[in-house]
BALOBA-1460 file (C-alpha; in Angstrom, 3 decimals):
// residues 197
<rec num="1" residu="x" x="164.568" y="-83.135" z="-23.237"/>
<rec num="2" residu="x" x="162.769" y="-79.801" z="-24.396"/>
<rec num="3" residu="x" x="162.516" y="-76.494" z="-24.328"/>
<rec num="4" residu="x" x="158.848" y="-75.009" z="-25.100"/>
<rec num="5" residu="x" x="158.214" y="-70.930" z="-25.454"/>
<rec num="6" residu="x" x="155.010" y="-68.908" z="-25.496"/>
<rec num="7" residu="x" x="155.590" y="-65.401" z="-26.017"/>
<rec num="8" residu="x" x="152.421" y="-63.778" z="-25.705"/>
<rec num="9" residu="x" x="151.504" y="-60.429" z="-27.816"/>
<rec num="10" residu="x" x="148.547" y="-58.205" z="-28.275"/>
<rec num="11" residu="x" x="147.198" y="-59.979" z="-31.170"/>
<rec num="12" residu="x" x="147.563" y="-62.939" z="-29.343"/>
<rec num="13" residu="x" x="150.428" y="-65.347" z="-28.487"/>
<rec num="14" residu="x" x="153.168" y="-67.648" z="-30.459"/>
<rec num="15" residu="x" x="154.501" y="-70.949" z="-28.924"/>
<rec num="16" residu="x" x="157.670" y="-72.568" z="-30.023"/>
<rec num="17" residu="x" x="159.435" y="-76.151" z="-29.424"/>
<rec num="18" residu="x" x="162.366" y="-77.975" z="-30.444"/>
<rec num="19" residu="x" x="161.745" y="-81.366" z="-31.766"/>
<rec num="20" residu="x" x="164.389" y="-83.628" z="-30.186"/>
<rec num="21" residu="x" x="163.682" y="-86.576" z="-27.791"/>
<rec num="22" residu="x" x="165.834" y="-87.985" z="-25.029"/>
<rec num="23" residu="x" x="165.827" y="-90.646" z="-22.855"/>
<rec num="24" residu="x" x="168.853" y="-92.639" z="-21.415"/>
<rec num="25" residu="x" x="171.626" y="-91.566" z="-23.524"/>
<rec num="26" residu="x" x="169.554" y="-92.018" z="-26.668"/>
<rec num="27" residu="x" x="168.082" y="-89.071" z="-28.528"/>
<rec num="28" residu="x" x="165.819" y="-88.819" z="-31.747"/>
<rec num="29" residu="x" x="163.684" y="-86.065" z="-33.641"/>
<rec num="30" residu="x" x="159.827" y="-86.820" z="-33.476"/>
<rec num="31" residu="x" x="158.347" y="-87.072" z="-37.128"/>
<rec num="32" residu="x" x="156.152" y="-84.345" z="-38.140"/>
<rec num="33" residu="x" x="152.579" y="-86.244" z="-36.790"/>
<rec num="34" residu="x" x="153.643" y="-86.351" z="-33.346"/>
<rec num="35" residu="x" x="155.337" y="-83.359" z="-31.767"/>
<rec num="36" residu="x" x="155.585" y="-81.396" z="-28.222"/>
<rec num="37" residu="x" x="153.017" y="-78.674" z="-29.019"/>
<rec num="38" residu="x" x="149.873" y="-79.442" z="-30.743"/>
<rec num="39" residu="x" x="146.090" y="-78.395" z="-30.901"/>
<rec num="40" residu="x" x="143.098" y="-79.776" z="-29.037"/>
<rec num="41" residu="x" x="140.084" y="-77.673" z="-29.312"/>
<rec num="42" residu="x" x="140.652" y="-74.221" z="-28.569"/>
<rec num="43" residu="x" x="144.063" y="-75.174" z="-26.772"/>
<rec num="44" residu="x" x="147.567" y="-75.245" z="-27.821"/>
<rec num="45" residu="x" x="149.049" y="-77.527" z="-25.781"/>
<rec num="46" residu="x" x="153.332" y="-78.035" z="-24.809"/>
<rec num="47" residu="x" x="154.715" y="-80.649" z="-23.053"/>
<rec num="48" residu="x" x="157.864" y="-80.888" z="-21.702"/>
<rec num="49" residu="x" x="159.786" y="-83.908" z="-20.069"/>
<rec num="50" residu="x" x="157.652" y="-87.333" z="-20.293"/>
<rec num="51" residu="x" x="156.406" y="-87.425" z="-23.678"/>
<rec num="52" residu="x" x="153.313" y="-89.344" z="-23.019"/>
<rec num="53" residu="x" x="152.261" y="-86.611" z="-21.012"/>
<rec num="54" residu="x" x="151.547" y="-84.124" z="-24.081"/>
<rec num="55" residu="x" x="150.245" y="-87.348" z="-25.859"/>
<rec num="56" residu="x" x="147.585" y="-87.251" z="-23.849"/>
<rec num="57" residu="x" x="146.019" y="-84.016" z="-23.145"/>
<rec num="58" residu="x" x="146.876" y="-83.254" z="-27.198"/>
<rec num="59" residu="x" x="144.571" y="-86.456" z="-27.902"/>
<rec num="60" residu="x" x="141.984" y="-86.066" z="-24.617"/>
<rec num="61" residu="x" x="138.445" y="-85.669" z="-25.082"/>
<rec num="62" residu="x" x="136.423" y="-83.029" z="-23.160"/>
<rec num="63" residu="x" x="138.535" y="-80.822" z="-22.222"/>
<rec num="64" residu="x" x="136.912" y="-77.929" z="-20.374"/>
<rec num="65" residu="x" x="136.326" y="-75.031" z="-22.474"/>
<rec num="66" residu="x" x="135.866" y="-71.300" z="-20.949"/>
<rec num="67" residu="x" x="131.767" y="-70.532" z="-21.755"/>
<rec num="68" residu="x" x="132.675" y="-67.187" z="-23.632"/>
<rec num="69" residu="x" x="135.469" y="-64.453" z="-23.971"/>
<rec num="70" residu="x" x="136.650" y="-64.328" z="-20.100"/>
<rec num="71" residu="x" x="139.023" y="-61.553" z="-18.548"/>
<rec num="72" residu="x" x="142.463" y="-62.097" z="-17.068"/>
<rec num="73" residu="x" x="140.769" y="-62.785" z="-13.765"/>
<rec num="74" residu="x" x="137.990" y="-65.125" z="-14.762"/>
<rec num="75" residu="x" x="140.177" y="-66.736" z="-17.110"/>
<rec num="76" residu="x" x="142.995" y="-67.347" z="-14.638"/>
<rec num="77" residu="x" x="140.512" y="-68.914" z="-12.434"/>
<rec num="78" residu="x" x="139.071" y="-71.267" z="-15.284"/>
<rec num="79" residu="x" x="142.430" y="-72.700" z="-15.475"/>
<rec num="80" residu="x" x="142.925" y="-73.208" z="-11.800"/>
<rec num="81" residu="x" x="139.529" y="-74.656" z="-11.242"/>
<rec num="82" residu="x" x="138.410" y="-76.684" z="-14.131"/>
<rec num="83" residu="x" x="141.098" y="-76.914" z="-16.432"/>
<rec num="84" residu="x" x="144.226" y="-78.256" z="-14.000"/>
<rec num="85" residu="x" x="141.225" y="-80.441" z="-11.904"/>
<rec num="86" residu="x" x="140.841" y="-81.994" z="-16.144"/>
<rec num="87" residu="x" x="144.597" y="-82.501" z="-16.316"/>
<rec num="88" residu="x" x="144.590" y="-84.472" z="-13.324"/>
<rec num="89" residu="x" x="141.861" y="-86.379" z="-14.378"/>
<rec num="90" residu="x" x="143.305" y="-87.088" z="-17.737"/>
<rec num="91" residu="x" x="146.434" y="-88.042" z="-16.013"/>
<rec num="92" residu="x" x="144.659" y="-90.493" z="-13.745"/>
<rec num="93" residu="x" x="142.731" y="-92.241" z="-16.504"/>
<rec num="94" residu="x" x="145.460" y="-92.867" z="-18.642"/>
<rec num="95" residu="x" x="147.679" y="-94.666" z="-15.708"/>
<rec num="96" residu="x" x="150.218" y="-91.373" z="-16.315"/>
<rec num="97" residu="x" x="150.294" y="-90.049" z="-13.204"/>
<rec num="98" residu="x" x="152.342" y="-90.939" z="-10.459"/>
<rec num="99" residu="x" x="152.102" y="-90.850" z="-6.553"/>
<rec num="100" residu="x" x="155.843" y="-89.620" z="-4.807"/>
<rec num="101" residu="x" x="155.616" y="-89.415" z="-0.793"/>
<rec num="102" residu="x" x="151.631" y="-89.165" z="-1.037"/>
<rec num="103" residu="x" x="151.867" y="-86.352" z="-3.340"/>
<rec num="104" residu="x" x="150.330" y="-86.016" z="-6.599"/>
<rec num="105" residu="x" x="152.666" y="-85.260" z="-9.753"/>
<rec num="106" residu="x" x="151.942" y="-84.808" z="-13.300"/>
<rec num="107" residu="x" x="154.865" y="-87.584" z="-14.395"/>
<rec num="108" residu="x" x="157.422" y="-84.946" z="-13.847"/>
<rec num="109" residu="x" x="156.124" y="-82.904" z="-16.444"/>
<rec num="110" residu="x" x="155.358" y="-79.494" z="-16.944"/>
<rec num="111" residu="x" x="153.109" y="-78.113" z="-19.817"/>
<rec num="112" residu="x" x="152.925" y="-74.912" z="-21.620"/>
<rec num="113" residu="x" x="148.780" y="-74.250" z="-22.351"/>
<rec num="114" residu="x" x="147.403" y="-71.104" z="-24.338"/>
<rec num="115" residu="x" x="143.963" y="-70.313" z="-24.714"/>
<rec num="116" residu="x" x="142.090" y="-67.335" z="-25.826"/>
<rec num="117" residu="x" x="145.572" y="-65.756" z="-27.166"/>
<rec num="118" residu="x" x="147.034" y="-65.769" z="-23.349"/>
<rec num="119" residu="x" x="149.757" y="-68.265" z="-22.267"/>
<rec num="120" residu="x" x="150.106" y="-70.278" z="-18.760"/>
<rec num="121" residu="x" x="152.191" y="-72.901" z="-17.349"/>
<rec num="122" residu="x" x="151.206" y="-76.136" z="-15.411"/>
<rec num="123" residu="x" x="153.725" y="-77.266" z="-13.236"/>
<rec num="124" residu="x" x="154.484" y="-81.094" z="-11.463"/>
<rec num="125" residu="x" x="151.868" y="-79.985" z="-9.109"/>
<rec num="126" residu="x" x="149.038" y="-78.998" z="-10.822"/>
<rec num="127" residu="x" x="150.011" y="-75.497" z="-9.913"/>
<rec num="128" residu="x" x="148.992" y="-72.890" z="-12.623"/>
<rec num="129" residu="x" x="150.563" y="-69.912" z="-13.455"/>
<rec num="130" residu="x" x="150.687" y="-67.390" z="-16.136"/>
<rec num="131" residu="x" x="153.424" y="-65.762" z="-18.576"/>
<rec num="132" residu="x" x="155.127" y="-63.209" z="-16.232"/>
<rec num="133" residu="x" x="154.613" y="-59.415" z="-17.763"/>
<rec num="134" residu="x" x="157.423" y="-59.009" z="-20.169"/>
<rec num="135" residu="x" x="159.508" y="-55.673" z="-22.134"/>
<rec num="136" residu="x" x="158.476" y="-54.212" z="-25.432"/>
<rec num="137" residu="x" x="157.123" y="-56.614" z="-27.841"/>
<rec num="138" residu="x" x="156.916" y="-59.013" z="-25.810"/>
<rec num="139" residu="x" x="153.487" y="-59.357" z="-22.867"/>
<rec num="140" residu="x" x="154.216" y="-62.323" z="-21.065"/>
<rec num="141" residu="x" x="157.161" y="-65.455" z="-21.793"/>
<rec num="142" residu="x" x="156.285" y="-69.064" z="-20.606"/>
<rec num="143" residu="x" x="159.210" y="-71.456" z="-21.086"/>
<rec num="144" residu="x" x="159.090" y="-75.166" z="-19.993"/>
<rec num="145" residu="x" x="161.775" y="-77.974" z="-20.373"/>
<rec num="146" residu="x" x="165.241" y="-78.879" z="-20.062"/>
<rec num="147" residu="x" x="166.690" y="-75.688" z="-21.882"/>
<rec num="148" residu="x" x="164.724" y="-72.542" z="-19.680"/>
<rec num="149" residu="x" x="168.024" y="-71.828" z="-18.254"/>
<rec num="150" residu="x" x="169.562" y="-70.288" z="-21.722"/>
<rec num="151" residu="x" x="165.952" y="-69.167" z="-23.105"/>
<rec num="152" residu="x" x="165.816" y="-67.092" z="-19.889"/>
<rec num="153" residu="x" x="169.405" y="-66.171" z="-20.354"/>
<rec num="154" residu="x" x="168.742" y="-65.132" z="-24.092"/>
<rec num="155" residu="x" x="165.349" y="-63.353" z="-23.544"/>
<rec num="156" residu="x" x="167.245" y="-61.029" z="-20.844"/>
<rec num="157" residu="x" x="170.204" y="-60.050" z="-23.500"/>
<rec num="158" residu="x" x="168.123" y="-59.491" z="-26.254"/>
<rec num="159" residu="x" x="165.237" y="-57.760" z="-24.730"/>
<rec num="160" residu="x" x="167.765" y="-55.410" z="-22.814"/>
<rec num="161" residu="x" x="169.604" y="-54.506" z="-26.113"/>
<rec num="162" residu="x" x="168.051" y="-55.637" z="-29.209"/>
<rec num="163" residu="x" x="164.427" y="-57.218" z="-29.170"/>
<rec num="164" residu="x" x="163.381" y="-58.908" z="-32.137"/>
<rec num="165" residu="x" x="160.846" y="-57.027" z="-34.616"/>
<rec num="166" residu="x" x="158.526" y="-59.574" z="-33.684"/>
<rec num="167" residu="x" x="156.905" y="-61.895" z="-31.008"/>
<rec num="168" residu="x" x="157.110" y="-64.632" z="-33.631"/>
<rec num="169" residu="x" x="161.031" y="-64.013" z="-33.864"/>
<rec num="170" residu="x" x="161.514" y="-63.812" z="-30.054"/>
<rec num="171" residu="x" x="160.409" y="-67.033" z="-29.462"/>
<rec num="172" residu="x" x="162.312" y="-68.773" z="-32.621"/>
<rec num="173" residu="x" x="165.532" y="-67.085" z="-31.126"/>
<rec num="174" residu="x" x="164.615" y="-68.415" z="-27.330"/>
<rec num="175" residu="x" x="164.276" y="-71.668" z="-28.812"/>
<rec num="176" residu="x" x="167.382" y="-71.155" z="-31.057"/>
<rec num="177" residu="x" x="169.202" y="-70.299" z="-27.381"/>
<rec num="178" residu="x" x="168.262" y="-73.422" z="-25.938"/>
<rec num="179" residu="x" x="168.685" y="-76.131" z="-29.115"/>
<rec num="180" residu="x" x="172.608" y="-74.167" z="-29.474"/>
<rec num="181" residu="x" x="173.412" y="-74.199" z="-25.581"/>
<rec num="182" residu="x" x="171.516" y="-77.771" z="-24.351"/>
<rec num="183" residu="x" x="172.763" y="-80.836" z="-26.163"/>
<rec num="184" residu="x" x="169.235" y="-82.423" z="-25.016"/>
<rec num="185" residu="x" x="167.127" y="-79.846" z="-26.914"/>
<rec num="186" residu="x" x="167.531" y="-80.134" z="-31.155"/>
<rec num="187" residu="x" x="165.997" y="-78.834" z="-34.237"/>
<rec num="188" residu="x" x="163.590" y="-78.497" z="-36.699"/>
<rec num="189" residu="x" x="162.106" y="-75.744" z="-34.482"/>
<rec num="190" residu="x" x="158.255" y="-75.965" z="-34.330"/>
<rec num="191" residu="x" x="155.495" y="-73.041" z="-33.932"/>
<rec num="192" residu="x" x="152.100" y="-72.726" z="-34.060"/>
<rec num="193" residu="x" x="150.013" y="-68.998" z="-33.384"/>
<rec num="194" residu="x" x="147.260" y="-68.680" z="-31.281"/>
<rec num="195" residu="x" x="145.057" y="-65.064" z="-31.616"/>
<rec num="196" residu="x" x="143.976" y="-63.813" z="-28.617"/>
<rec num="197" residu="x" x="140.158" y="-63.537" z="-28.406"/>
């Protein structure tokens, strides 16, 4: 399982993962070349539940790119329009996606995308949506995976009493939450910074 976190800020936006894998009762850490948030282009790209899901948009060629710096607005409808219509195509060339009661899922996954310093979430669906506003510090949180229960639950006690100096430490400690509270979810925690354009 997984827990993914994008805390967006305004010089950009910082995404953190656990590293753990699990599957049937068996769990490992990924090595270091292969993990749950990774760059393609001008992405960074989280997955969270089937692993082969991140594999592939991570490693897919010709992924959309916005032509320029966009606002919220434009950008928000790049993603809607071109980028989830690429994720479904990726999907359906690599034999990932699957087909429940004539609906179209992304292999029950859900991914955690940032580009051009701003974070959004891709759900089952295809649906897109973008990191709610947040408190202080902190713009916008996305969270995917197995552990967004306790990364909620930690980002609404700390950000009520004590935020964290910085968006880089909120988003260690959501993980931390998560890895502590959800046997599934287990260190080294992993992060990677995006600046917004």
């Amino acid at each position: 399982m997984t827990i993914i976190v994008a805390v967006e800020h305004d010089d950009g936006v910082f995404v953190a993962c656990d590293s753990q894998v699990s599957d049937s009762g068996t769990s490992f850490l990924l090595h270091s070349s292969q993990q749950k948030i990774g760059v393609n282009g001008p992405y960074i790209i989280g997955a969270a539940g089937r692993l082969r899901t991140g594999q592939v948009l991570m490693h897919a060629d010709g992924l959309p790119v916005p032509d320029g710096l966009l606002s919220d607005e434009e950008l928000n409808r790049f993603m809607v329009n071109r980028f989830s219509l690429a994720v479904q195509e990726a999907m359906s060339a690599q034999g990932v996606e699957t087909i429940t009661d004539s609906e179209r899922l992304l292999t029950e996954s859900e991914l955690v995308v940032c580009i051009q310093g701003r974070a959004f979430a891709i759900g089952e669906d295809y649906s897109v949506s973008r990191a709610a506003d947040g408190i202080g510090k902190a713009h916008g949180v996305a969270i995917a995976g197995s552990g967004w229960k306790f990364a909620l639950g930690a980002f609404h006690a700390v950000m009520g009493s004590c935020p964290p100096d910085t968006p880089e430490q909120l988003a260690n400690m959501l993980v931390e939450a998560a890895i502590y509270w959800d046997q599934a979810c287990g260190g080294p925690i992993v992060t990677l910074h995006q600046e917004r354009a």
